[in-house]
C-alpha positions as CSV (number, residue, x, y, z in Angstrom):
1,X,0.0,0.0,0.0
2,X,1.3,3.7,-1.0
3,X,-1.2,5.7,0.4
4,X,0.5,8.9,2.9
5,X,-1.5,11.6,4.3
6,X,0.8,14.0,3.3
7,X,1.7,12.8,-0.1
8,X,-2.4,13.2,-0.9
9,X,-2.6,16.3,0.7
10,X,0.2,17.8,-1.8
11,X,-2.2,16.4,-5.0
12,X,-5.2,17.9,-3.2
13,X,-3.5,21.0,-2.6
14,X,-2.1,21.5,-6.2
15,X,-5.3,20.8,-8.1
16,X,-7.0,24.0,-8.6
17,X,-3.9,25.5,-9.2
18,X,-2.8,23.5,-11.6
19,X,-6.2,23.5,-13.5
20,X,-6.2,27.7,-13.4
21,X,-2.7,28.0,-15.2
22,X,-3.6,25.2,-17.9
23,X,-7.4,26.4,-18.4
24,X,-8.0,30.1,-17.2
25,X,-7.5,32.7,-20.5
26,X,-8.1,29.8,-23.0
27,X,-10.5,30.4,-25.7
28,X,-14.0,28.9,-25.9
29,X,-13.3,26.2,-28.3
30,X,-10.6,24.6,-25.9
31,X,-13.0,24.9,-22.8
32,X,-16.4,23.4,-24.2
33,X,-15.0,20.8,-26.6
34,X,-16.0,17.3,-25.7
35,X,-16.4,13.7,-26.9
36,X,-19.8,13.6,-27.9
37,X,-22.9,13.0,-26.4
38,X,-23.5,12.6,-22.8
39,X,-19.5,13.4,-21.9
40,X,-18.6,16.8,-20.2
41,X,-16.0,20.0,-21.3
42,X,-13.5,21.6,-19.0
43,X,-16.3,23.8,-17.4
44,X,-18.7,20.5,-16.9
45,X,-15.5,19.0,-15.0
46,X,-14.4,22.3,-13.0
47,X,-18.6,22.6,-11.9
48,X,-18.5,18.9,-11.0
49,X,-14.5,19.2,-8.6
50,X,-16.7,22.6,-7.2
51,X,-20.1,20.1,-6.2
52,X,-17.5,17.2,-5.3
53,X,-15.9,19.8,-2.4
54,X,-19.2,21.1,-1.2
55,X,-21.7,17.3,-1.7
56,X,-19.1,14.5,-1.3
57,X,-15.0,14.5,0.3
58,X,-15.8,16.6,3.4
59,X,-19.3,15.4,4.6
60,X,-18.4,12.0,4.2
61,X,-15.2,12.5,5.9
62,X,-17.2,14.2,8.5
63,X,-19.6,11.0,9.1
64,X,-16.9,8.8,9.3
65,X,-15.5,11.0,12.3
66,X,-18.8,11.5,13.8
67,X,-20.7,8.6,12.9
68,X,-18.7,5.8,12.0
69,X,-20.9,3.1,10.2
70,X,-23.7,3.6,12.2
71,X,-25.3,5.5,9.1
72,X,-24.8,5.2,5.2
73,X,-23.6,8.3,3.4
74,X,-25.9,10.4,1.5
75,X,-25.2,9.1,-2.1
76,X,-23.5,12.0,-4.4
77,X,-25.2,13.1,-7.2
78,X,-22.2,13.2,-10.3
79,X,-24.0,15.0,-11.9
80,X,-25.9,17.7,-9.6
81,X,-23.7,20.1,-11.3
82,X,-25.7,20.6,-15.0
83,X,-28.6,20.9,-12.8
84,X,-27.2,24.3,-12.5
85,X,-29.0,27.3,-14.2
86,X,-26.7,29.9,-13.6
87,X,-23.4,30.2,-16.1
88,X,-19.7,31.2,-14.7
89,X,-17.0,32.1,-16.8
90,X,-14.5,29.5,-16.3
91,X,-12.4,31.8,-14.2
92,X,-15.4,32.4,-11.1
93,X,-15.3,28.0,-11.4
94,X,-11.7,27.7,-11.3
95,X,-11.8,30.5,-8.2
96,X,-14.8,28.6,-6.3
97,X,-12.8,26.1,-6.9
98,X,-9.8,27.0,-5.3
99,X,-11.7,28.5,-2.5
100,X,-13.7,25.5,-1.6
101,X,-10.2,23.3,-1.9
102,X,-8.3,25.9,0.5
103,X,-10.7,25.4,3.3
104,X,-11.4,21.6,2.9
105,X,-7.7,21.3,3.1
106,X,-7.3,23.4,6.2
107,X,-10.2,21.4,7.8
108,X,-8.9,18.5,6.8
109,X,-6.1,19.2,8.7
110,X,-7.6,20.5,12.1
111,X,-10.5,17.4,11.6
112,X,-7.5,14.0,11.0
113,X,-5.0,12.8,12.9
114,X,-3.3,10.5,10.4
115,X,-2.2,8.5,13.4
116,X,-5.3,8.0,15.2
117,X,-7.9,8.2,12.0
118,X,-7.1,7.0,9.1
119,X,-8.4,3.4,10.2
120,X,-11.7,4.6,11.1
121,X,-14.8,3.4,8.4
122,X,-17.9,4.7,7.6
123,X,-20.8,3.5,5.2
124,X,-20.6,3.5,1.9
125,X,-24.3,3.5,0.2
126,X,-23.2,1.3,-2.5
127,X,-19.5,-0.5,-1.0
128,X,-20.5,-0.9,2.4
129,X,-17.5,-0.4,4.9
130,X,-14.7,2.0,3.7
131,X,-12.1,3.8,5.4
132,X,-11.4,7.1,6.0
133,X,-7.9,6.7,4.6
134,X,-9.7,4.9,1.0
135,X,-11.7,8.2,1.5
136,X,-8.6,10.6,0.9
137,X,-7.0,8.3,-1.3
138,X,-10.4,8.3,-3.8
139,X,-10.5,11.7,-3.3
140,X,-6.5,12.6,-4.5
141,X,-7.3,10.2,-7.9
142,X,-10.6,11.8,-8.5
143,X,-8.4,15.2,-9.0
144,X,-5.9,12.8,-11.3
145,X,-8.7,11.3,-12.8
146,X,-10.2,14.8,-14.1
147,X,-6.6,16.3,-14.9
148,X,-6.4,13.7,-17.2
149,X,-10.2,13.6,-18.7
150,X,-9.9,17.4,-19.1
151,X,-6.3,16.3,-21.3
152,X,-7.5,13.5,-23.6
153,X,-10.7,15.7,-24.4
154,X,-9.0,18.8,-25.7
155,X,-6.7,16.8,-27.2
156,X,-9.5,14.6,-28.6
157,X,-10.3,18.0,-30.4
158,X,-7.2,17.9,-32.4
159,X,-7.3,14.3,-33.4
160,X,-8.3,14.4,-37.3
161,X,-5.7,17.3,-37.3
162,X,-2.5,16.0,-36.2
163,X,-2.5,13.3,-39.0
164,X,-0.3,10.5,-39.2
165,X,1.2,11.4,-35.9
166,X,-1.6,10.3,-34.3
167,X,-0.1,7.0,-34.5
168,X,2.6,8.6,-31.9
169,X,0.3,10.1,-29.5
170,X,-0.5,7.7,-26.6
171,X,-3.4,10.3,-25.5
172,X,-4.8,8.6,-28.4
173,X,-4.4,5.2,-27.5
174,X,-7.2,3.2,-25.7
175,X,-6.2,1.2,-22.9
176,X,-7.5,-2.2,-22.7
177,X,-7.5,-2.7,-18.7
């Protein structure tokens, strides 16, 4: 097992940075390009990290705390975020985003005691038992996991262009595990 508290925390920490210098000034075509129907663009990902920091890591870290497994977690709804009527320029997301991160991260850090907690389980709706330290581990990949979705899909947007060098281009490449 690799998971360290402090190694995640450095992911979690880095995220919305990292996604405001790749996305924020980009133009239009790079931040609402995706891969067809029923698959989301860089603002459908940023709105969906911002409902993940308010609807899912922190609550359910919070139950497992306070509650243990004596109660399942709400289930998250992935996709509470097009539910949303009002439209931010990519730049208010990314911000929100950062915002919401900064004090998750600072709670995170008064709330766990990596040497006491990490152990502890809660109730996953659909899983069952999980641990808190599963918890931060899912939540560090989920950031990964978004990097890279919010990657192959602009790139996905230059595929027919690049020609036969597509044939170099892992991002490319499906992976067969």
């Amino acid at each position: 097992m690799n998971f360290d508290f402090e190694e995640a925390i450095e992911i979690l920490e880095r995220t919305p940075r990292t996604l405001e210098v790749f996305l924020s000034g980009l133009s239009e075509g790079w931040l609402e390009c995706n891969e067809g129907d029923d698959t989301w663009n860089a603002y459908e990902v940023i709105g969906h990290l911002v409902e993940a920091e308010i609807s899912d890591w922190m609550p359910r870290l919070e139950m497992i705390l306070s509650k243990g497994e004596s109660e399942p977690f709400p289930p998250f709804d992935r996709f509470a975020h097009l539910q949303k009527t009002q439209v931010q320029s990519i730049d208010a997301l990314l911000m929100e985003f950062q915002k919401l991160r900064k004090d998750n991260i600072q709670k995170l850090w008064d709330l766990v005691d990596p040497s006491q907690h990490l152990e502890l389980t809660g109730m996953h709706p659909e899983f069952g038992p999980v641990r808190l330290k599963e918890l931060l581990a899912t939540w560090t990949v989920h950031d990964l996991t978004h990097i890279s979705q919010i990657v192959r899909v602009m790139a996905e947007r230059y595929k027919e262009d690049v020609g036969p060098w597509s044939a170099y281009l892992g991002i490319y490449r499906k992976r067969t595990d």
